[in-house]
C-alpha angles and dihedrals in degrees: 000000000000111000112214109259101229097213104239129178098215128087108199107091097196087048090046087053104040085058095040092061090048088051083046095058101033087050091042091057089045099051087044087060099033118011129254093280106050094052120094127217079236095063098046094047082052094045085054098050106246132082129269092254088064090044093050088060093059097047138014103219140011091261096061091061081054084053096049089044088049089044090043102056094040087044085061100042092048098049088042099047085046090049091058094043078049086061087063125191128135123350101234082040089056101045089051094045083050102056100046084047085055100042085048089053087054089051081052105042099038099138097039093053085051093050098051093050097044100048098027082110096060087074129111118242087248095063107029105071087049086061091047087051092058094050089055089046093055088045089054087059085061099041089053088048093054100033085049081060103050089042080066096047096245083123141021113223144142132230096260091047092056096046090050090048100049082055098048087060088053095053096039093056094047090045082076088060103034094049094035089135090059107034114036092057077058110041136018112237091263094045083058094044094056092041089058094048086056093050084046092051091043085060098065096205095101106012100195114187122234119262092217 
């Protein structure tokens, strides 16, 4: 997967990323209020603390800084979701701890999940099927957790099934960002969490078991 080379004038990596993640949050806080395109490069370098010359040494357009904000959010889901597989166990106790670890990374990550999917179509052709890429590489996370338990007989599911399924995770977990406004004045993070395992386990389809 190639990821898209955002053109920079500054050498210093540490120093590139330690202003790109100041432009990603700024940038996060002001598309959340007012959308991507309402948002100048002004007002983000503002919002960051340092002035639209400097921002302009770090990327090239405003739709770079959209790109960063995208790679950055599936970059941390991603690493996140591969450290716990790293912690290893059992494979129906993985795929359970995997799943609460993913829906507690939505709870934490809330704006920055809106703003991808509302403004996903403000990216070039260039960028956006890079991003895609990523969703379906943090699917596929899901989809080896789920086919290693069935390889090992815990569940009986087809390919299909576990490609659905993988997707429905996905889905469930992004549905407490997405309905915010409805949901959190109803559950806590952890009441949801177990509500979904529950829908998951009526299913039938991957009956986890509750860590409780």
């Amino acid at each position: 997967m190639n990821k898209k080379a955002v053109p920079t004038l500054v050498k210093d990596e540490k120093l590139i990323e330690k202003r790109r993640n100041q432009m990603i949050k700024s940038a996060v806080s002001l598309f959340t209020k007012k959308g991507f395109h309402k948002t100048t490069t002004r007002e983000i370098a503002e919002e960051a603390g340092f002035s639209i010359g400097t921002l302009y040494e770090y990327i090239r357009q405003k739709e770079d800084i959209l790109y960063l904000v995208c790679d950055s959010i599936y970059e941390r889901f991603c690493s996140s979701m591969e450290a716990e597989v790293d912690k290893g166990g059992n494979s129906d106790a993985l795929l359970d701890r995997s799943i609460r670890a993913y829906f507690m990374l939505i709870d934490d990550m809330q704006d920055e999940m809106l703003v991808m999917y509302q403004e996903l179509k403000s990216l070039s052709k260039e960028s956006l099927p890079y991003v895609l890429k990523k969703e379906l590489l943090l699917t596929s996370i899901f989809e080896d957790l789920i086919t290693r338990c069935v390889d090992e007989n815990i569940y009986e599911l087809t390919q299909a099934e576990i490609k659905v399924f993988a997707h429905n995770i996905l889905v469930l977990g992004q549905t407490w960002s997405f309905r915010r406004w409805a949901l959190h004045s109803e559950y806590t993070i952890e009441e949801y969490i177990e509500l979904q395992m529950n829908f998951l386990k009526l299913e039938k389809k991957i009956p986890i078991q509750s860590s409780s």
